[in-house]
N, C-alpha and C positions, 0 to 999 in steps of 0.2 A: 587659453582663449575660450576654448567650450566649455569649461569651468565657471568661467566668468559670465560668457552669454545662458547659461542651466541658471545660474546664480540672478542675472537680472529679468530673467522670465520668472521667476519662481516668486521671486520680489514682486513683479510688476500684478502679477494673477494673481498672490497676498492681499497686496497692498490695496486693488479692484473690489474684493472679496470683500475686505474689512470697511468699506468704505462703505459700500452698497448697504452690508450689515446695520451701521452705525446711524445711516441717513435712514435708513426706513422706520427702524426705532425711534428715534427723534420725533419723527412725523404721525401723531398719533392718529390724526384721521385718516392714515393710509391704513394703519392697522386695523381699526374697526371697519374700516369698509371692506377690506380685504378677510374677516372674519364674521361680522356682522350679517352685514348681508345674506350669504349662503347658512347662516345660522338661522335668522327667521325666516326665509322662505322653505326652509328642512322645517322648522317646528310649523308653522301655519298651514303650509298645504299639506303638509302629513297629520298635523289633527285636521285636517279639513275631511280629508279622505277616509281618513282610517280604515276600517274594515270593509270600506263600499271597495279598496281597490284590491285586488288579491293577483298577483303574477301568474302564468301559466307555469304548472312544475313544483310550484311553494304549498309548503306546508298552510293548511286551511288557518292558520294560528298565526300568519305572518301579517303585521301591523304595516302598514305603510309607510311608519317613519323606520323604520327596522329595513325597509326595501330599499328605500330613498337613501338611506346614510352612507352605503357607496359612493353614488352617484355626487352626494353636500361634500364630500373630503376631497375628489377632484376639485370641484368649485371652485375650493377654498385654496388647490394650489393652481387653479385654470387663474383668477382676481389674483392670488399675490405675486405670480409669476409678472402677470399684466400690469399691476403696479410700477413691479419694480421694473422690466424693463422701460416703462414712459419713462425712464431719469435718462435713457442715450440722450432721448430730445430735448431733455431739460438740459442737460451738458453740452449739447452741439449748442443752443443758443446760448449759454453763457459762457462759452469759448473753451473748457474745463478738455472737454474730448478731441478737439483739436491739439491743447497741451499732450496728452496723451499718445498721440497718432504720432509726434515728432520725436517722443521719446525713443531712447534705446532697446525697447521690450519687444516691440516684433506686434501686430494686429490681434495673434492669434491669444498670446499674451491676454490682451485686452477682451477679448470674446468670455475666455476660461472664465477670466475675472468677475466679469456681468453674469454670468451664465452661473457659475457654482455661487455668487451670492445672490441671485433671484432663489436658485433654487436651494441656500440655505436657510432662508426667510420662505419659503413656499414649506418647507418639510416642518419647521418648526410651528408654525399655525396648522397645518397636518394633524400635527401629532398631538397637539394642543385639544384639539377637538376630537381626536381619535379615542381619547379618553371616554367621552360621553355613551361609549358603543355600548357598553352595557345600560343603558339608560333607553335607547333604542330594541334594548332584546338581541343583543350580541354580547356574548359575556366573553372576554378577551384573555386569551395566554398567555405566556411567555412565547411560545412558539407561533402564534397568529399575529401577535404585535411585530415581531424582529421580520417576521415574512411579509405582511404588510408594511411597514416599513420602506424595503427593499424596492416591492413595487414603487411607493411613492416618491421614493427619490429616483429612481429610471423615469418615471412619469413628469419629475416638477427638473429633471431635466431635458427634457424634450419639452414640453411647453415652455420653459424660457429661452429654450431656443428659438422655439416658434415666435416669441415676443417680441426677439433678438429681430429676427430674420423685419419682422412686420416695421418694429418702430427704426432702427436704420435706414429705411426708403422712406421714412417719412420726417416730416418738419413743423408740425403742430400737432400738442398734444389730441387740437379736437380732431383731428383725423382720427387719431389711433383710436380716439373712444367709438368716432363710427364704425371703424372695423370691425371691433371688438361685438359692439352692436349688430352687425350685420353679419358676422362670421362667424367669430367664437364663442358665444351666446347659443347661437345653433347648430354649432357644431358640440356643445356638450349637451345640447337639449336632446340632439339626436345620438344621445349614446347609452342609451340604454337606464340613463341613470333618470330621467322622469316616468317614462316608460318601455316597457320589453317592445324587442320585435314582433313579438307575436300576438297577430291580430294588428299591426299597422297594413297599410295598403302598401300594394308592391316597392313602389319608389323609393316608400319612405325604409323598407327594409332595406333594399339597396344600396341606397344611403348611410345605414347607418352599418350597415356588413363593411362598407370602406372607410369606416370613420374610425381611425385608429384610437380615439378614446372609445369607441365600444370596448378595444378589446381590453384598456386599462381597466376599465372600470369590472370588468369580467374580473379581472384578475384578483380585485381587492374584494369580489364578493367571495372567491374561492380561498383567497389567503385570509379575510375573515373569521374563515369558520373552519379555520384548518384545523384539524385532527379529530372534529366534534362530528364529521360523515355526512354533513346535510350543508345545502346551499340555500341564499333565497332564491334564486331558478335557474334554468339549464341558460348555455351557454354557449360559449366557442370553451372549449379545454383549458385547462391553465399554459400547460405546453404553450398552445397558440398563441393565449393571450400575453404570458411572457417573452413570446419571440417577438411577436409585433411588437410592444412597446419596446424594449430593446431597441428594432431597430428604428422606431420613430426616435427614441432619443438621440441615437446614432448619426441619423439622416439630417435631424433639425441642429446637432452639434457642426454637424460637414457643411451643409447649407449657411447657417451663419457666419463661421469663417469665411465659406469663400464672398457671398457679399461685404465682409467687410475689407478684403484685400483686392474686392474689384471697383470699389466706390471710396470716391474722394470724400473725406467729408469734410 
């Protein structure tokens, strides 16, 4: 019998997995918006800026689009995360996820599912554009690629769980977009990745010291430039910023299961 029920979770969180994969591909204006997007606002305001902006810490040589490229490969799994979970709401109205709920798999089943295929569609547009790093003045290793990496799958699962957690309570895709609008748009503006803490006004450092994408975004500046001895600027540790995201992803995996076995849907 626990043979059997290992055997239809395994299936069910597959089966989730593949599907989420397969619909997002299909849909190609989800792909470009969820890569587009964060691609010209990274090229335009970084040649907008260029050399007028320089981080506290960085090398006098450091370009703006070179500082900002952290900050664009979150984006890029912050929008495809965000895509992909709007499909719970598109499945709750088309009956698809109530199917689901009645099956044999268990709720939690159903979370993995969502969850490891947002964030294999979030890692793959990642890595996609992770390429370009040398193009920005980050010339990439074997050993800086596999580490950054790492980060950004800890990372693009905790933000689909964040997605998880947000489109579940809700029932029209336009809400999620004003969240999204109103929340997680500024919660990655205030991480470090348009601008350093240093030199914002008190709050807004405040602000951005609890913004758990600060410390991702730290992490992929240090795993960037790993074994090359220079950063684009000082930060939280990688330690740190590895723990915290850790346990953001952690927190927003726990959190979306339990919404989803405390809510009818």
């Amino acid at each position: 019998m626990a043979q059997e029920a290992g055997g239809s979770f395994g299936l069910g969180v597959g089966s989730l997995w593949r599907r989420e994969v397969i619909r997002f591909v299909r849909q190609r204006s989800r792909v470009v918006g969820a890569l587009g997007t964060p691609i010209v606002l990274w090229f335009v305001i970084g040649s907008g800026l260029g050399r007028s902006f320089r981080p506290a810490g960085a090398d006098a040589s450091v370009h703006y689009l070179e500082y900002a490229f952290p900050g664009t490969v979150v984006l890029i799994l912050l929008f495809t995360a965000i895509f992909s979970t709007i499909s719970i709401i598109e499945d709750r109205q088309a009956g698809f996820l109530q199917s689901v709920l009645v099956a044999p798999v268990g709720r939690t089943a159903m979370v993995l599912g969502k969850i490891l295929g947002s964030t294999t569609l979030a890692i793959a547009q990642a890595g996609l554009f992770l390429l370009a790093a040398p193009l920005a003045g980050i010339p990439l290793t074997i050993g800086s690629a596999l580490c950054t990496m790492s980060v950004l799958i800890l990372l693009g699962v905790g933000l689909s769980g964040l997605g998880f957690i947000i489109a579940w309570s809700l029932d029209s895709t336009q809400g999620f977009h004003a969240i999204m609008n109103l929340f997680l748009i500024p919660m990655w503006l205030l991480s470090g990745a348009f601008f350093p803490a240093s030199g914002a006004s008190r709050w807004l450092t405040w602000v951005m010291t609890v913004n758990p994408l600060t410390y991702a975004v730290s992490a992929l500046r240090h795993t960037l430039y790993w074994g090359q001895g220079r950063a684009a600027e000082s930060g939280p540790s990688l330690p740190t910023s590895i723990g915290i995201t850790i346990g953001f992803a952690v927190v927003m995996v726990a959190l979306a299961t339990r919404s989803a076995e405390r809510r009818r849907c």
